[in-house]
C-alpha positions in Angstrom: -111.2 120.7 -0.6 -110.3 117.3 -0.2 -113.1 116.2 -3.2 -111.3 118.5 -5.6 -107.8 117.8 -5.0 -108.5 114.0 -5.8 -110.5 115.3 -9.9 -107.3 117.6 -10.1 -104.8 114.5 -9.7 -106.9 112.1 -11.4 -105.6 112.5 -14.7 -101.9 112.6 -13.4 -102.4 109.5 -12.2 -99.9 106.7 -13.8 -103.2 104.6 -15.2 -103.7 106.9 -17.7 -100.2 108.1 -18.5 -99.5 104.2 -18.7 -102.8 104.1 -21.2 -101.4 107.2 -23.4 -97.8 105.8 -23.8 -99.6 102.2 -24.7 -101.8 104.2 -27.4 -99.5 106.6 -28.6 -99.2 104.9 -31.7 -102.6 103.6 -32.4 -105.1 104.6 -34.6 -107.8 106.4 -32.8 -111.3 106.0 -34.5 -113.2 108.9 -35.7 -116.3 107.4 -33.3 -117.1 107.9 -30.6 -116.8 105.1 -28.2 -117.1 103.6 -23.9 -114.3 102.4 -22.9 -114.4 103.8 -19.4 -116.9 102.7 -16.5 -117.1 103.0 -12.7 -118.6 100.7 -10.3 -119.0 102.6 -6.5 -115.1 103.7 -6.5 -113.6 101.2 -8.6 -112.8 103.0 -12.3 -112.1 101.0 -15.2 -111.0 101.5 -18.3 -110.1 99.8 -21.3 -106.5 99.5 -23.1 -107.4 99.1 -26.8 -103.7 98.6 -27.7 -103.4 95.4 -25.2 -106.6 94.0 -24.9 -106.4 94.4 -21.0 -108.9 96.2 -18.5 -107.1 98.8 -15.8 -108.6 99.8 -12.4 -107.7 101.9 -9.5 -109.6 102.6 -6.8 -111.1 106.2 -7.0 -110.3 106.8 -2.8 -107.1 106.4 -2.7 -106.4 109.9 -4.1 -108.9 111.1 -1.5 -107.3 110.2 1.7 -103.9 112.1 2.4 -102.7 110.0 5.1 -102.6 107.0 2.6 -99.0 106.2 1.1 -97.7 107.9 -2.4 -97.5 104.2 -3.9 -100.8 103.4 -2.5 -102.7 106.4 -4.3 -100.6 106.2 -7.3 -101.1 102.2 -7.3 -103.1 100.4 -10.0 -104.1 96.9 -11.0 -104.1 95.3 -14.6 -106.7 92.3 -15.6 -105.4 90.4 -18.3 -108.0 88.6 -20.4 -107.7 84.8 -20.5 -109.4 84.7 -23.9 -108.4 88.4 -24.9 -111.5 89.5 -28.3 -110.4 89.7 -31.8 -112.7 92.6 -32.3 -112.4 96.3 -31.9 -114.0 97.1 -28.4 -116.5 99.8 -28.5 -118.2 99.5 -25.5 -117.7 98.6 -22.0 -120.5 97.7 -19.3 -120.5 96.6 -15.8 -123.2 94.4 -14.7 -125.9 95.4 -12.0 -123.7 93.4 -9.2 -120.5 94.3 -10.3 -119.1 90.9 -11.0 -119.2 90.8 -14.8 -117.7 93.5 -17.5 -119.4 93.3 -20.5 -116.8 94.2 -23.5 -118.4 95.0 -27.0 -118.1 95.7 -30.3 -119.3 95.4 -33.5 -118.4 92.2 -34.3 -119.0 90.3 -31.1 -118.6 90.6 -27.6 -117.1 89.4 -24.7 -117.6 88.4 -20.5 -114.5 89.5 -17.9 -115.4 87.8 -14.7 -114.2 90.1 -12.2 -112.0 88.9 -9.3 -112.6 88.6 -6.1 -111.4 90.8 -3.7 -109.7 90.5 -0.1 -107.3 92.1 1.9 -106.8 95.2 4.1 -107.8 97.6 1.3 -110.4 95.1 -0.5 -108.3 95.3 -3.6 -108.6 92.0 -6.5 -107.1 89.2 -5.4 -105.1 91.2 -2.4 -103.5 93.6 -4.5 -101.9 92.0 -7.0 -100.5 94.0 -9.9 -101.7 91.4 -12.8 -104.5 89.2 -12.6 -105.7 86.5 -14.8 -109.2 87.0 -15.1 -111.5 84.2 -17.0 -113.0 85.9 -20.8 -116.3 84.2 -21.8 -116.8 85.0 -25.4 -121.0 85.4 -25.9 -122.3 83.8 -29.4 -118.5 83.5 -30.7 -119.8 80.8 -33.6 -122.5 83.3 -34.6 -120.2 86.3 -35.2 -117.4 84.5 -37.0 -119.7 83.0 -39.2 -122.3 85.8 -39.7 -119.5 88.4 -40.4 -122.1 90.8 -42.0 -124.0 90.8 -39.0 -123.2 93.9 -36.8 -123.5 93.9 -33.1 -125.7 97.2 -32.4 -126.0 97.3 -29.0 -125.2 94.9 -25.8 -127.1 95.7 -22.8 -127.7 93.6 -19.5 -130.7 92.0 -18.8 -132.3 94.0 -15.3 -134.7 91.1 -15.0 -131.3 88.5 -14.5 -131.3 87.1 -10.7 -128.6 85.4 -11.5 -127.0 88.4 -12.7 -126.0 86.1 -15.6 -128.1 87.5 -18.6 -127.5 89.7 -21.3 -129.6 91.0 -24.5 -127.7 91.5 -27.7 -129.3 93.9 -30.9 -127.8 93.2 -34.2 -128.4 94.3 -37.7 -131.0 91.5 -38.6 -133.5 92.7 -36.7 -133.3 90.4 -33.6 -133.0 90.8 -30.1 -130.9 87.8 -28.9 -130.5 86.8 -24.9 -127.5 85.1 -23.6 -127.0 82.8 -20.7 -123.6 83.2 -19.4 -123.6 79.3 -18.3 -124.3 79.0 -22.0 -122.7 81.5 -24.3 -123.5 79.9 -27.7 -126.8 79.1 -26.8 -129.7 81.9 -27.1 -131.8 81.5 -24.6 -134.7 84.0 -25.8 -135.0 85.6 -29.2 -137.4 88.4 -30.1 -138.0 89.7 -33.7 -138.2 93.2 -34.4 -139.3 93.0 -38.2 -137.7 91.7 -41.3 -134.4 91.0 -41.6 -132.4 92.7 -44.5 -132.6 90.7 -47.7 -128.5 91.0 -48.5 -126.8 91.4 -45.3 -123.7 90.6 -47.1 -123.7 94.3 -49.2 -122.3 97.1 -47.6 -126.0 98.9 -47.2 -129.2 97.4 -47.5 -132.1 99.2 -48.4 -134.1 98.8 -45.1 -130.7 100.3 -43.6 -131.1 103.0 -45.9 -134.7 104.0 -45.6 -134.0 103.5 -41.9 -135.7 100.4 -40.9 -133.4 98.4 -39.2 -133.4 99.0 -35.4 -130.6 100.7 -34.1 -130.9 101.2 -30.0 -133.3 100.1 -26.9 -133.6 100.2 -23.5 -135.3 98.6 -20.7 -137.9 100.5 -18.9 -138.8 100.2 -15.6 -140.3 96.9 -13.9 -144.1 95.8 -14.3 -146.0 93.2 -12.6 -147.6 90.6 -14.7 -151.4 89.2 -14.3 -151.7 85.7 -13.6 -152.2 84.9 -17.5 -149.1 83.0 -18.1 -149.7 80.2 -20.8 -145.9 78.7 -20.4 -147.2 77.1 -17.0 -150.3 75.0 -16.3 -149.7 74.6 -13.1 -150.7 76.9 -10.0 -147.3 78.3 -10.5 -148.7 80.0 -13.1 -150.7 82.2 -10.8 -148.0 83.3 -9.8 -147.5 86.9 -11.2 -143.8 87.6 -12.5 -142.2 90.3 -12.9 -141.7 91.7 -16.8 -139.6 94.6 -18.2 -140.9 96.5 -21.4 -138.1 97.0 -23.8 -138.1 100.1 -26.3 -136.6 100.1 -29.6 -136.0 102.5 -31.7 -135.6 102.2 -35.2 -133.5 104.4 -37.7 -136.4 106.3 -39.3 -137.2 107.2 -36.0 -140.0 104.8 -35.1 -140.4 103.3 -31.7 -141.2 99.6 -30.9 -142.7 98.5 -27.7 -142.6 95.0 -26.5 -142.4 93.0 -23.0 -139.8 90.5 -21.7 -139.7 88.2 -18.7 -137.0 85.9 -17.7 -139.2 83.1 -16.6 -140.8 82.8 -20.0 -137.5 80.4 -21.4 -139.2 80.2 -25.1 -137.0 80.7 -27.7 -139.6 82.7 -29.9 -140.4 85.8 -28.1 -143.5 88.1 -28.2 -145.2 90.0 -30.9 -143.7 93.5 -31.2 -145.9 96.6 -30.9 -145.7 99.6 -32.7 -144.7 101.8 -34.5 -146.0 103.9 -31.5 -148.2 107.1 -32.4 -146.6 110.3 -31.8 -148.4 113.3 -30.9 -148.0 115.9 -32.1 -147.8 114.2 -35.4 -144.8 115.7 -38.2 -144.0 114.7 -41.4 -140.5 113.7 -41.2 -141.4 111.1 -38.0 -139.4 114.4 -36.1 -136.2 112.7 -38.0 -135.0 110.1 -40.2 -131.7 109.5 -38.8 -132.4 108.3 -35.0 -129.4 106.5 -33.3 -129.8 106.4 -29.6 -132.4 106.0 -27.0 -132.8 106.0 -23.3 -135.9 105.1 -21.0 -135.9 107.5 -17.8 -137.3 105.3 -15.0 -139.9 107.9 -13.8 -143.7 108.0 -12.9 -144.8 108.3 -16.1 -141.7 106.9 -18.4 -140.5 109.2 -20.3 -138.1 108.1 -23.5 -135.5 110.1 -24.9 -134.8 109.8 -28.3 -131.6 111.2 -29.9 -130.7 112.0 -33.6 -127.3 112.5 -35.6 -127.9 116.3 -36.5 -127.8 116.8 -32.9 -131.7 116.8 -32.0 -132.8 115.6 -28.7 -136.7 114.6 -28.3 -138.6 114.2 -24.5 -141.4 111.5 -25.3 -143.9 111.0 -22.2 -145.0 107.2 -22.6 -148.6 107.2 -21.6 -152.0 104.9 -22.8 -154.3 106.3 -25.0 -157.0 106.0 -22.7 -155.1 108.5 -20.8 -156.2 110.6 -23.9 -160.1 109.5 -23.6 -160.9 110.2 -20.1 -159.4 111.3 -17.2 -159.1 108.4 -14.6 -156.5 108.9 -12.3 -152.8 108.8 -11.2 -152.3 105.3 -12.0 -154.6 104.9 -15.3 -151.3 105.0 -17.2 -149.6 102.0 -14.6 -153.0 99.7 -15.1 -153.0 100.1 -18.8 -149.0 99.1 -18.7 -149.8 95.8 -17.2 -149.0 92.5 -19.0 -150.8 93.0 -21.7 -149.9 91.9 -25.3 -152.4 94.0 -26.3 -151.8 97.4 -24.6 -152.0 100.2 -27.0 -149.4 103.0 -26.0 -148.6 106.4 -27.7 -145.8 109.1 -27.4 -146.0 112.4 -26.5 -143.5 114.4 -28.0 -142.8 117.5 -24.8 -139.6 119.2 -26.5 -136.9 119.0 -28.7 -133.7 119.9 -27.8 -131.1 121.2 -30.3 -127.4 120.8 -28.8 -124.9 123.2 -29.5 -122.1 120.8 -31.7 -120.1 123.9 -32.4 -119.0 127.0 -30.3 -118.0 129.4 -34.0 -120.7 131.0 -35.4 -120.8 129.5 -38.6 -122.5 126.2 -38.5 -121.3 122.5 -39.4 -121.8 121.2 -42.8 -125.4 119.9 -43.1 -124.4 116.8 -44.3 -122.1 116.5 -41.6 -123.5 113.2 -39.0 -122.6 113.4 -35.4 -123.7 110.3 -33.6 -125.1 110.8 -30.2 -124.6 108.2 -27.5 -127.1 108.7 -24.6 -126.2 108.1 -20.7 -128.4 107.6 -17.8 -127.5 109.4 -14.7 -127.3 107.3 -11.8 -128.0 109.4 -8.9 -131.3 111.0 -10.4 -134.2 110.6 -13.4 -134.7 114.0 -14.4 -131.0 114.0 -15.6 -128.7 112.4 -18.5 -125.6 113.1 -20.1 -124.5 112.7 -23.9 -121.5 112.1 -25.7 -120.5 112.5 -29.3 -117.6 113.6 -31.9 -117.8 117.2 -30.2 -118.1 117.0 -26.6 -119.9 115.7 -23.6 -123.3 117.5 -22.7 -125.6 117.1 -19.6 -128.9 117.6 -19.7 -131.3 118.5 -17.0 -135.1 117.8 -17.2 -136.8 120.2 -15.0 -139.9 119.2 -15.5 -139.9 116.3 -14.9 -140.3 116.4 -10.8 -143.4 118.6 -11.6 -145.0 116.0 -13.9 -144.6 113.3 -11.3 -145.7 115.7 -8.6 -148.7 116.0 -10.9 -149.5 112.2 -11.5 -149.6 111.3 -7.9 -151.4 114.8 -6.6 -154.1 115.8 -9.8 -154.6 119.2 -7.9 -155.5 122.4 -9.6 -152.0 123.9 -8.3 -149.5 120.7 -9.7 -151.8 121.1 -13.1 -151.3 125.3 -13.1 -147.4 124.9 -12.0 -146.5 122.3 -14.8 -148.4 124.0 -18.0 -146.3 126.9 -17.4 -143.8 127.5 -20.3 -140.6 125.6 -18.9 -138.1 124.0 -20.6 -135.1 121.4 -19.9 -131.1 122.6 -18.9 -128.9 121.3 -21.3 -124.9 122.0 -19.9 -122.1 122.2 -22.6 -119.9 120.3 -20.4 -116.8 119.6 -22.5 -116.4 120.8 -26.6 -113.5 118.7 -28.4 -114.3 120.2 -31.5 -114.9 124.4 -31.2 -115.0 125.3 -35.4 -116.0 123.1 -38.3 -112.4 123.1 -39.5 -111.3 121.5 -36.5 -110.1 117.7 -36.8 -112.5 115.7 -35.1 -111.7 114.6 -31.8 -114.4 112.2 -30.4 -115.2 111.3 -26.7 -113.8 107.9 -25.7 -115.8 107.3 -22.7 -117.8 108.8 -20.4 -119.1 107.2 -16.2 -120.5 109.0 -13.5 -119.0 108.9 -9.9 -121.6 108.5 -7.5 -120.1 108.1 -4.0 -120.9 109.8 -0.6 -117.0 110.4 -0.1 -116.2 111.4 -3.9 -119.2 113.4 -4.7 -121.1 113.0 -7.6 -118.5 113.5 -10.5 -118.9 113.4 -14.4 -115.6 111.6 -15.7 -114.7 111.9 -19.3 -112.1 110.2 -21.4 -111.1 112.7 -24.6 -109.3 111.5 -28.0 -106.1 111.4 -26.6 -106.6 109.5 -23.8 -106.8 112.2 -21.4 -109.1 112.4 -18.1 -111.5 115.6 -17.2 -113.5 115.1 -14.1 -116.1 117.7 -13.5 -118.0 118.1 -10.7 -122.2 117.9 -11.2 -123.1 119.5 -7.8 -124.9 122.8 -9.5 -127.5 120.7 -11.3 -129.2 124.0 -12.9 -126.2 126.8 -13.7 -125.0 126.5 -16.8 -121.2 126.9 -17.6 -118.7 127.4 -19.7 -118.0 124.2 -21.7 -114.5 123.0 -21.0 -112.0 123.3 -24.4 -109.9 119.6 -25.2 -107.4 119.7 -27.8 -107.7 116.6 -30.2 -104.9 114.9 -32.1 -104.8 114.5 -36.0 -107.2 111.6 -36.9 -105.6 108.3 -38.4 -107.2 105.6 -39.7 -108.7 103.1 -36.8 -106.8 99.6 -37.1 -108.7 97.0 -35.0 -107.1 96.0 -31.7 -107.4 92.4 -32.6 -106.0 90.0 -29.7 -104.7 87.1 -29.4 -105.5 83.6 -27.1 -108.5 82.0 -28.9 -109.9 78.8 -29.6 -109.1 79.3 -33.2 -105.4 78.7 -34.2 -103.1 81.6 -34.8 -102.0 80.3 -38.5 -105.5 80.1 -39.4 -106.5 83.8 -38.1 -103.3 85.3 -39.9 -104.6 83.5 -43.3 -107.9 85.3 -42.5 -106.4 88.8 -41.8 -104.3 88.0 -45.5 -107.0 86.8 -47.6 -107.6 88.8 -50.6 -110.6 89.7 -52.0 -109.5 92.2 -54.9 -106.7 91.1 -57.2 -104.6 92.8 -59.7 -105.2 90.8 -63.2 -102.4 90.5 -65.7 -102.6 92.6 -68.5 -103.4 90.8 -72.4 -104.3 93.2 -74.4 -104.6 94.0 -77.8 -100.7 94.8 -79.1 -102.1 97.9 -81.1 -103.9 99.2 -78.1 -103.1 102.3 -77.1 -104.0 104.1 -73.7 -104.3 107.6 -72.9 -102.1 108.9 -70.4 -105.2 109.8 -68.2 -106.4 105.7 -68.7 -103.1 104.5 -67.4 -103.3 106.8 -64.7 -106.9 105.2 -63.7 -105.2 101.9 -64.2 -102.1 102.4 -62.0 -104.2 104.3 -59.5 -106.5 101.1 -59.0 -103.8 98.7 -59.3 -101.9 100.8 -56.6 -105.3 101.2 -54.5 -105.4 97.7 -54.4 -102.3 96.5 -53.9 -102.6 99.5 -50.7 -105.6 97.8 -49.3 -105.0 93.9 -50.4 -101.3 93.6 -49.7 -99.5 96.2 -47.7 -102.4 97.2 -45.1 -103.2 94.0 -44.5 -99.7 92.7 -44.1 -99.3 95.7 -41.9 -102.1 94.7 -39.6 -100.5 91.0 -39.6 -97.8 92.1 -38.2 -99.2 93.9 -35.7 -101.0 91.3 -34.8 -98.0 89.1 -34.6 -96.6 91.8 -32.7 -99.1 91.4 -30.0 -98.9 88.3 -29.6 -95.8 88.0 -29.0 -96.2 90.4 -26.5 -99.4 88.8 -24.7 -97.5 85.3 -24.4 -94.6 87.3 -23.2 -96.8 88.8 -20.4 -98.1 85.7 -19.9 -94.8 84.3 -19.3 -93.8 86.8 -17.0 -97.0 86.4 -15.3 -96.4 82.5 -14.8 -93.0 82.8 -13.5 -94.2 85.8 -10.9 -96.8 83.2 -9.8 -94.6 80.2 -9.7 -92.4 82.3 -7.6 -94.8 83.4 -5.4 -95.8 79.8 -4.9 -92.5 78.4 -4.5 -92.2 81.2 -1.7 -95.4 80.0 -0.7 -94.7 76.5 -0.2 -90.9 77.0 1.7 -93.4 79.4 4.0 -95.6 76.4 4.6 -93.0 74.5 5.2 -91.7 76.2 7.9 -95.2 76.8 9.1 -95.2 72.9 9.3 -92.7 72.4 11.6 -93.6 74.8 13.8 -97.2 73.0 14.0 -95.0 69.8 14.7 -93.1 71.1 17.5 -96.4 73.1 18.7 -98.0 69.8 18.7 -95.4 67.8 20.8 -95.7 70.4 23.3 -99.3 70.2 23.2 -99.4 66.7 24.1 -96.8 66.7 26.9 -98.8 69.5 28.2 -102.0 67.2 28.1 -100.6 64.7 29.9 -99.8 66.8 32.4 -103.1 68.2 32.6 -104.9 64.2 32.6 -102.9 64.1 35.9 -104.1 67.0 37.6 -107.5 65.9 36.7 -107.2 62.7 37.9 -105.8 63.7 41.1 -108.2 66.7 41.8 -111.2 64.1 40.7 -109.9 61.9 43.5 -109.8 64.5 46.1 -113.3 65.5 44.9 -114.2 62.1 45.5 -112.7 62.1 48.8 -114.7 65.3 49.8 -117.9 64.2 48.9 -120.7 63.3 52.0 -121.8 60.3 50.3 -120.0 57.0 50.2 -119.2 54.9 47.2 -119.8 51.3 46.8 -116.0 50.2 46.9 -115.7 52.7 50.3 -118.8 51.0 51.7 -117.0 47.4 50.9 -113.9 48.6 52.1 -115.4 49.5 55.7 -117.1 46.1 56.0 -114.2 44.3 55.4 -112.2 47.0 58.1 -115.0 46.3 60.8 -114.8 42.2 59.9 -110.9 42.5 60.1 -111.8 44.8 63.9 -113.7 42.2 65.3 -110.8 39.6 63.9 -108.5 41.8 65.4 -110.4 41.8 69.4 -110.7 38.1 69.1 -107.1 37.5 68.9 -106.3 39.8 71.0 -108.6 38.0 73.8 -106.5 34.6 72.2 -103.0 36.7 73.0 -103.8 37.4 76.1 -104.9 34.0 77.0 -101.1 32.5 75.7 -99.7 35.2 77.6 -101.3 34.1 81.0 -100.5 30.7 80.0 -96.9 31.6 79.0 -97.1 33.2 82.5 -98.4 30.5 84.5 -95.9 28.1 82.4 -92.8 30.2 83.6 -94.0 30.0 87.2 -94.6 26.3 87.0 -91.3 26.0 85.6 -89.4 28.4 87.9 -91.4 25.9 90.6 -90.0 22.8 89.4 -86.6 24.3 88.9 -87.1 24.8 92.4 -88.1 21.6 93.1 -85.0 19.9 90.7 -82.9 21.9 92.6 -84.0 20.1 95.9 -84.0 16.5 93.9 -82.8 16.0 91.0 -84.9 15.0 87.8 -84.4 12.3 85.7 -83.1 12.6 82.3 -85.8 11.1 80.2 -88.3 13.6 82.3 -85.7 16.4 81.2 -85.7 16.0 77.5 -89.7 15.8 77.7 -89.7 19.2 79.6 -87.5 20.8 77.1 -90.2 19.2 73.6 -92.9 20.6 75.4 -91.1 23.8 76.4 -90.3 24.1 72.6 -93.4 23.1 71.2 -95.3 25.9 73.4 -92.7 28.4 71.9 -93.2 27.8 68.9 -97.1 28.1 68.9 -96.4 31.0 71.2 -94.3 32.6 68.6 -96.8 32.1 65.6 -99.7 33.4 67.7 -97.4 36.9 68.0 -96.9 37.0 64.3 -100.4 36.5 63.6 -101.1 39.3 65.9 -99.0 41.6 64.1 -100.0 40.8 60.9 -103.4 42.0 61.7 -102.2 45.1 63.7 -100.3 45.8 60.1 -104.1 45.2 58.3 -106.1 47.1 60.4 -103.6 49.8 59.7 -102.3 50.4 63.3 
């Protein structure tokens, strides 16, 4: 099938043999950490080594008519402001326009491209894009060293999509405004800080007081009570988001947050929550993850380091009292700083860490890192040092069924003896004597095409994708080998506000030093003190001198090679713009020439119309004005025209009657002769007629010519 030929070739795929040859070298950390996430069909995942973000579109390797290069095809986003810390964590937002990039000492805001072309790839399909870093309380972590980043999460409750909530190790819940990343915008105590952050454990660390994980649950409607607002937008009811926390000693916190509340001292904090049944150790001391499945009731999950999993139904204590109904739990979760809410512990699930028979060392911590499953409530997955398991609350559907129904048969069907599916998906570390190999990410494929896929990222920078079709059949958990642990060196990147000089002094500031030895001249040492001497002196000059040194240089190292990327990715781009420009240059003319033969063509065009706008004229029943003018003046130039016609005619009878008078008197000279004076009179009369005669016939044809005959 077409869905499992794409999971087969997914971890040949160049992205992650490019990843492995980029890590080969580096030192993996013995945690467990995120650095792979999935948004629809997009997959990330983050290059520790070069502090840059690689994605490939999951479908590619699905179709087989598209191109070889096409599937094989990836895209790198480099970091404009790449973090100095180790990144632990990656998150993409709700809208998929911001990756959240975290770790314990600060954390950081890709913007992601956007995206155009024929195959909606970043920026068209570019191989390297430049994508713009936002550094979130960058002043607070470099001054507050000994403040830990527990947790970054993104605020649900965000229209802007623009929020995110930050747990550290002094007890406070900080939200950031990405608009205004040194600012905090809300701030919520969960207790009392530590008295000594600066010591490497406090005692409220110890005894398990400092909160460690929370999660959002799922969205409540506020009564019209706010105070912030006097107005009648305060009637208004908003929407709030209760946020669980979960301390170390295994107690659970309750408060409410709303994003249109913009105080910088946030509510009171409730709890520690009751849990029933009651037990004396608070069912664990060492708690160090928890998740809030968004069902109907909420129900928290609670996870330990000794590999103990707890299902905690959130319901009211009324719910206890008296039997209401299917939404007494819903009313009493209202916005209300006063709601009293209680635990109720279902199970406990122990997860199988080892497959030998012969169990861990007891003393041995494996730290459990919870995920929600996207396409369903009743599921999640884990990760640890050992593996990847999936975990299938079957229950859960029934208890629903149950709060909506309240029938005898719902009540019957769910208070039979069932319990949860939990599915050893992938084991990285099969015996206790095996080096530990932990899981470096974990995402869930959720598309109609790809199928719903579990993809895990091993140690060695390996992919497994595993199918979750069979939600219920357990199977055989799939074997990983793991590489030799080293000691983690943080990825620390370059392209910061703070000088280079100044963050190389930092990396090779000393805070042991070797004193010279004054002693006494007649002091003598035992061979076994000067081996405790030279041992410390060489310890120090170890951790002081050469590893720091070490990681200098391989942070010079880096840099060079980020500014040499950099370079290379400035002259690609001024290349492609110098291509760019001779291409609209030549794009120019061609508009030019285009345009000269535009306006020759609308010249032509203003003729035509004029012309067929005159024979539309012409065509038309109705006369104009200058047509109505121009026939008057025709008719006044007709009756002209008759009257000098009749005047014509008249000359001509007289020119008549004139040549018979003269033929007469010709006649009559003939007989007797004429006398000269009565000649040369004849002939100025004769002349004088002509020339009237002559005028009157030029006349006439002038007006013949008028009146267009």
């Amino acid at each position: 099938m077409a869905t499992a030929s794409w999971r087969s070739a997914l971890n040949s795929h160049p992205v992650f043999s490019d990843l492995q040859e980029n890590n080969a070298e580096e030192r993996l950390k013995i945690d467990s950490r995120n650095l792979l996430e999935v948004g629809g069909s997009e997959l990330f995942v983050w290059d520790p080594q070069k502090s840059h973000l690689l994605t490939t579109n999951l479908k590619n390797l699905l179709d087989t008519q598209v191109e070889q290069e096409r599937s094989n095809s990836y895209q790198t986003l480099l970091c404009t402001n790449p973090p100095r810390f180790a990144v632990c964590n990656i998150a993409l937002s709700p809208t998929c326009c911001h990756l959240a990039l975290s770790g314990q000492h600060g954390v950081s805001i890709l913007e992601l491209p956007s995206r155009w072309g024929k195959y909606a790839d970043f920026e068209g399909g570019k191989s390297n894009i430049n994508c713009r870093t936002i550094p979130i309380a960058e002043r607070f972590f470099t001054t507050q060293s000994s403040v830990l980043l527990l947790q970054a999460s993104w605020h649900p409750g965000s229209q802007s999509d623009t929020h995110i909530m930050l747990l550290t190790s002094d007890n406070l819940l900080r939200v950031f405004e990405l608009n205004d990343p040194q600012s905090v915008y809300q701030i919520y105590s969960l207790g009392e800080p530590p008295n000594n952050l600066h010591t490497m454990a406090t005692f409220e660390e110890v005894l398990g007081e400092i909160a460690v994980s929370f999660d959002f649950g799922p969205p409540l409607e506020s009564t019209p009570c706010l105070e912030s607002t006097g107005s009648s937008h305060g009637k208004q009811k908003a929407k709030v988001y209760p946020v669980y926390v979960l301390r170390g000693n295994g107690d659970v916190y309750y408060l409410t947050v709303s994003m249109d509340d913009q105080s910088t001292v946030g509510y009171a904090v409730q709890g520690p929550l009751s849990m029933y049944p009651p037990a004396e150790d608070n069912y664990g001391l060492d708690a160090c993850n928890i998740i809030c499945l968004h069902s109907n009731p909420p129900v928290l999950v609670i996870a330990t380091s000794t590999g103990n999993l707890y299902h905690c139904i959130v319901l009211s204590k009324s719910d206890e009292d008296d039997d209401t109904g299917s939404q007494s739990w819903r009313d009493d979760l209202d916005f209300k700083r006063g709601s009293d809410l209680s635990l109720y512990v279902y199970e406990n699930v122990e997860l199988e860490l080892s497959l030998s028979l012969d169990h861990l060392e007891e003393d041995m911590t494996c730290p459990i890192t919870l995920h929600r499953d996207p396409t369903t409530t009743d599921r999640y997955h884990c990760s640890h040092g050992t593996g990847v398991h999936s975990v299938a609350i079957t229950w859960l559907p029934k208890l629903q069924q149950l709060c909506v129904t309240e029938d005898e048969g719902s009540l019957l069907e769910f208070s039979q003896d069932q319990s949860c599916i939990a599915e050893h998906l992938v084991c990285t570390r099969p015996t206790s004597g095996s080096l530990p190999a932990p899981i470096q990410g974990l995402c869930i494929v959720y598309d109609k095409l790809l199928g719903i896929t579990l993809i895990c990222l091993t140690s060695h920078l390996e992919c497994v994708a595993l199918p979750l079709v069979n939600l219920y059949q357990l199977a055989p958990p799939l074997m990983s080998a793991s590489f030799p642990s080293q000691k983690s060196v943080s990825p620390l990147r370059v392209m910061s506000v703070e000088p280079f000089d100044r963050h190389i002094k930092k990396i090779l500031q000393r805070h042991v030093t070797n004193p010279v030895l004054k002693s006494h001249p007649e002091t003598e040492l035992t061979p076994q003190e000067c081996c405790q001497v030279l041992n410390r002196a060489t310890q120090v000059f170890r951790e002081e001198y050469i590893i720091k040194q070490e990681v200098a240089r391989e942070e010079i190292a880096k840099r060079i090679m980020v500014l040499r990327d950099q370079k290379m990715q400035q002259l690609q781009e001024l290349k492609d713009f110098e291509e760019e420009r001779e291409q609209i240059s030549s794009t120019a003319e061609e508009i030019a020439e285009k345009l000269e033969d535009a306006k020759e063509n609308q010249t032509q065009l203003n003729s035509r119309i004029k012309t067929i706008l005159k024979n539309l004229e012409a065509r038309l029943p109705v006369l104009s004005d200058a047509e109505q003018n121009m026939k008057k003046e025709l008719s006044t130039m007709e009756g002209k025209l008759k009257h000098h016609k009749n005047v014509l005619q008249q000359v001509k009878t007289k020119e008549e009657y004139q040549s018979r008078q003269i033929s007469r008197m010709e006649k009559k000279s003939s007989n007797r002769g004429m006398s000269q004076s009565h000649t040369k009179h004849l002939h100025a009369v004769l002349k004088e007629e002509g020339d009237k005669i002559s005028s009157l016939v030029k006349q006439v044809h002038s007006l013949k010519s008028l009146a267009g005959e």
